[in-house]
C-alpha positions as CSV (number, residue, x, y, z in Angstrom):
1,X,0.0,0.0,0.0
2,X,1.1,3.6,-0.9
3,X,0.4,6.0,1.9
4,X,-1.3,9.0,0.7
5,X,-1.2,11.1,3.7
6,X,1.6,13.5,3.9
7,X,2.5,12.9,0.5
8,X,3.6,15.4,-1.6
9,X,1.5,15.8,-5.0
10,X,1.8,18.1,-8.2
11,X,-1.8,17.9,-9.7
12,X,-1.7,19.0,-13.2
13,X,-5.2,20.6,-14.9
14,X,-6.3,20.5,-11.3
15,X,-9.3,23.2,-12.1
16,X,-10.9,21.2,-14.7
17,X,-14.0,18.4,-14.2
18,X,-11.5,15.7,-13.3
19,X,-8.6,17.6,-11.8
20,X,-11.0,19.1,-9.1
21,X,-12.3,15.9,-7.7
22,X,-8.6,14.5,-7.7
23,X,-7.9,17.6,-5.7
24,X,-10.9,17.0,-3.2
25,X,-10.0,13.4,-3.0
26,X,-6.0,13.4,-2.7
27,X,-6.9,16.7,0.4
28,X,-9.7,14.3,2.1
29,X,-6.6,11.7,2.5
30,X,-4.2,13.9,3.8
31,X,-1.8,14.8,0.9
32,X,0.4,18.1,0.8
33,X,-0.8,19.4,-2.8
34,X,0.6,21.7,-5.8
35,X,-2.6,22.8,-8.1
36,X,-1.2,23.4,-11.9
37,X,-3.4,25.7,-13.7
38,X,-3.3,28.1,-16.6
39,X,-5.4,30.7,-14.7
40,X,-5.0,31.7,-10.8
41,X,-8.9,32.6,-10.5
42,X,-9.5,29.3,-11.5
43,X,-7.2,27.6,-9.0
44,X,-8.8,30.4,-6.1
45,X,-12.2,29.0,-6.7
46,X,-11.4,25.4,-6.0
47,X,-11.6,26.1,-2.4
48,X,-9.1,23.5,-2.1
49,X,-6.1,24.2,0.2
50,X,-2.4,24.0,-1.4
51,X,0.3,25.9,-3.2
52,X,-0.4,27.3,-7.2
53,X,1.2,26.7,-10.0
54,X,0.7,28.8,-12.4
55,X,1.0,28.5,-16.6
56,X,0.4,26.9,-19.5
57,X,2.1,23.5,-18.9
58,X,2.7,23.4,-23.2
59,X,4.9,26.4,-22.4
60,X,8.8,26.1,-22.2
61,X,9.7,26.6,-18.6
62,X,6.2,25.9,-17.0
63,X,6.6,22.3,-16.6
64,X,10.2,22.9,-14.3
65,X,8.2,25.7,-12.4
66,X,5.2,23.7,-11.6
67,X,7.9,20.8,-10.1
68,X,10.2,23.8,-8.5
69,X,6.5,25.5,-6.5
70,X,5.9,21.6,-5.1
71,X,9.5,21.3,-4.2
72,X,9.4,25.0,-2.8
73,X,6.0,24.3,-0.6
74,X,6.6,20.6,0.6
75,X,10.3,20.5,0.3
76,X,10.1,16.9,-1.6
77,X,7.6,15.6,-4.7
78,X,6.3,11.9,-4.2
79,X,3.7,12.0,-7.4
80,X,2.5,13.8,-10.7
81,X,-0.9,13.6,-11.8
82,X,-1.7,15.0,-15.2
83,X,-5.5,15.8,-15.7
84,X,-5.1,18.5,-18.2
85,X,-6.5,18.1,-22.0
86,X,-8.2,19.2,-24.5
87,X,-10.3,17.4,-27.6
88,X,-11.5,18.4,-31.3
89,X,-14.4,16.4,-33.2
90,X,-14.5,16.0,-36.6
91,X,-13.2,14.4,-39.6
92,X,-9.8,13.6,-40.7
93,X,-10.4,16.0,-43.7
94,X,-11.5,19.0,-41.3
95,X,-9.2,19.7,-38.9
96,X,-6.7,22.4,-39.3
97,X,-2.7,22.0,-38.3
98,X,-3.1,24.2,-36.2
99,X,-5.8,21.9,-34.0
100,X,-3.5,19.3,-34.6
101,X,-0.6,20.6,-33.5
102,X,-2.6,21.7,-30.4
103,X,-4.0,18.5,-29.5
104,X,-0.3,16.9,-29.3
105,X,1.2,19.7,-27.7
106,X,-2.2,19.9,-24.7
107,X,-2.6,15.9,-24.4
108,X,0.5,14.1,-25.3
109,X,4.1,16.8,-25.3
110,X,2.8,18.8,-22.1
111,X,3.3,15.2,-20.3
112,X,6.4,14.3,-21.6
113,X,8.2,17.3,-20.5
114,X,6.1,17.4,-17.1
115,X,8.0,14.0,-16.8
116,X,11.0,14.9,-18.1
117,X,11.2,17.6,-15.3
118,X,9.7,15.8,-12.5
119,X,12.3,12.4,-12.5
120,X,14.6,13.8,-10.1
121,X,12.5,15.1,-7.6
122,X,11.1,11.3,-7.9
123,X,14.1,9.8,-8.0
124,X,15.1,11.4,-5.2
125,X,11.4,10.1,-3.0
126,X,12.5,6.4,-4.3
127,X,15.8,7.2,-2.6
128,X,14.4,8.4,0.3
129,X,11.8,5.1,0.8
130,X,8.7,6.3,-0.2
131,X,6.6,5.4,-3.8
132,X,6.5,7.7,-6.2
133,X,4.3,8.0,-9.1
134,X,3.1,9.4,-12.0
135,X,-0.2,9.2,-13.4
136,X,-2.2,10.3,-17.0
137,X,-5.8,9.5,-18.4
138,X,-5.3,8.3,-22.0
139,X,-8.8,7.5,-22.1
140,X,-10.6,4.6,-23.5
141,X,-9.8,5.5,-27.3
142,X,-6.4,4.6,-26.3
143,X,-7.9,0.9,-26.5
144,X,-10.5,2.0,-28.8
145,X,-9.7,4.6,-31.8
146,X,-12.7,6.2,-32.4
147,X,-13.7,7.6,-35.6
148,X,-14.9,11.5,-35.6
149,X,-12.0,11.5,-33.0
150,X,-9.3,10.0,-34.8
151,X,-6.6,12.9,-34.4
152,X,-7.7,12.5,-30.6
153,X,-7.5,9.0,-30.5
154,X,-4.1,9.3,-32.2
155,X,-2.6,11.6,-29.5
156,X,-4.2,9.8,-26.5
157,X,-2.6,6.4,-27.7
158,X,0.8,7.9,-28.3
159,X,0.2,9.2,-24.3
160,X,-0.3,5.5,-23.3
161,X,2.4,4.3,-25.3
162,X,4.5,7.1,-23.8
163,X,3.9,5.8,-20.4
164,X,4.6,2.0,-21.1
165,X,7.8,2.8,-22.7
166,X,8.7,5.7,-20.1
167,X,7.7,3.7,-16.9
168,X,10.1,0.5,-17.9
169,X,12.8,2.8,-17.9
170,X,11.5,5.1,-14.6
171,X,10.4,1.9,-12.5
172,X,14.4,1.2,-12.6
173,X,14.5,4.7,-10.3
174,X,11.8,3.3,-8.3
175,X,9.5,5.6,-10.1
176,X,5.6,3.9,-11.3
177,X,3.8,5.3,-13.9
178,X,-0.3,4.6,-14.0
179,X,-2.4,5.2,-17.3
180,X,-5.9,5.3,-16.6
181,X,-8.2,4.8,-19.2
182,X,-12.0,5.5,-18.4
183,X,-14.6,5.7,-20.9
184,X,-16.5,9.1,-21.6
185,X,-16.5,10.9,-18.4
186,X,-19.0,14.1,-18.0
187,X,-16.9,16.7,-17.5
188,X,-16.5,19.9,-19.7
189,X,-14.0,19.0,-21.8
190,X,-16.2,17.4,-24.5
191,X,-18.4,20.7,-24.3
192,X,-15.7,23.0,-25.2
193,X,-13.7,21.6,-27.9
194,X,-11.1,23.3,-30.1
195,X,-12.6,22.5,-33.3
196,X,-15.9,20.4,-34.3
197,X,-19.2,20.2,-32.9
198,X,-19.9,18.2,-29.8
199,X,-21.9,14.7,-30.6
200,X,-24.7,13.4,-28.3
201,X,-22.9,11.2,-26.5
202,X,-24.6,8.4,-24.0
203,X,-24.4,9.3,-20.3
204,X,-20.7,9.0,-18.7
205,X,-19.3,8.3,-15.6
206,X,-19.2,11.0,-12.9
207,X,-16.3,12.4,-12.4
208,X,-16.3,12.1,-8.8
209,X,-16.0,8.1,-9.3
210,X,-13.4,7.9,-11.9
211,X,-11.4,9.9,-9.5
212,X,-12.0,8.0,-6.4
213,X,-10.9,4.8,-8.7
214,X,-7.6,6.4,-9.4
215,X,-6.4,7.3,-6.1
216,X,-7.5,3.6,-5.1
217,X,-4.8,2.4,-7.6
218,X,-2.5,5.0,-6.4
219,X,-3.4,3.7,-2.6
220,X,-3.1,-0.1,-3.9
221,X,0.1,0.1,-5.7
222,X,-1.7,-0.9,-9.0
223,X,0.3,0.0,-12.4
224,X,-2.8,0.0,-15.5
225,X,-6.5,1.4,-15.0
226,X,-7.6,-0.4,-18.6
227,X,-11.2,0.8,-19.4
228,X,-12.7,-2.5,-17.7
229,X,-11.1,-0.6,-14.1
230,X,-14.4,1.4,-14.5
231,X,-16.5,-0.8,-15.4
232,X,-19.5,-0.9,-13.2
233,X,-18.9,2.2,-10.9
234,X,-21.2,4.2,-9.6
């Protein structure tokens, strides 16, 4: 078991649908917390106590000043949790570079160099006995590339892919990576894409329990959350 309390944990897209309840939860059990977020009003309304981050973690720099406020304010990082992204609808034939080069640089890069900046402070918990982690939401069309979403699909698999690669190498430091892959989830993301029009989709899973699942398998030393994790939750 991975003790939550007392650790210290950089929460990335903390003021969206997903990153708040990961905020509530990860508080409720005691964890010393960094909120990432592009906008300080947003981070204020949480009503969640910890330090701020603030910046757009696509940025060059942001990633190493989100690790350097955790490791100002808690004096140590045990865990990264990445919650930010962003999604476009529409076809292949429809969607501009520009959204492209968007998607990769909001779901997939942002991560990359979150993790690139994070290892030592990691390293470093590993060292010091404790079990850190990283975790990301790929999402179910990393399983299940979905058409209408297939740029999205493209950039959530080469997240999951990331992390399978990335944590044989990390777990070597002591260091586990998590992907978590839930289907739809209602949070606003899927209302305010950046580019398409928003499909009808069937009723998703609350946000609330998709982040209660995750900190279980941060709690119970789990390393996958494949879509059938969720299966069944209420």
């Amino acid at each position: 078991m991975s003790e939550i309390s007392g650790a210290s944990i950089l929460l990335v897209g903390a003021s969206g649908g997903l990153g708040r309840e990961l905020a509530k939860g990860l508080h409720e059990r005691g964890a010393r917390l960094t909120l990432g977020s592009r906008h300080s009003s947003a981070l204020e309304a949480l009503g969640v106590p910890g330090a701020h981050a603030v910046g757009d973690v696509t940025q060059p720099g942001v990633p190493e000043a989100y690790v350097a406020a955790a490791l100002q304010a808690h004096q140590g990082l045990d865990g990264v949790i990445f919650a930010a992204g962003a999604v476009a609808f529409g076809s292949v034939t429809d969607l501009s570079d520009e959204v492209l080069d968007d998607l990769w640089r909001v779901n997939t890069r942002a991560w990359m160099s979150v993790v690139r900046a994070a290892t030592p402070a990691l390293a470093e918990s590993a060292t010091a006995g404790r079990a850190p982690f990283g975790v990301t939401l790929s999402g179910v069309v990393a399983e299940s590339p979905t058409a209408g979403i297939a740029a999205y699909s493209a950039v959530k698999s080469a997240l999951h892919s990331f992390g399978i690669a990335a944590g044989r190498e990390l777990r070597r430091q002591g260091i586990r990576l998590i992907d978590a892959r839930p289907g739809h989830t209602e949070t606003e993301l899927s209302r305010h894409p950046l580019a398409g029009a928003t499909p009808v989709f069937p009723a998703g899973l609350s946000p609330a329990v998709v982040a209660r699942r995750i900190i279980e398998a941060i709690e119970n030393d789990e390393k996958d959350l494949p879509s059938t994790s969720f299966a069944g939750l209420s």
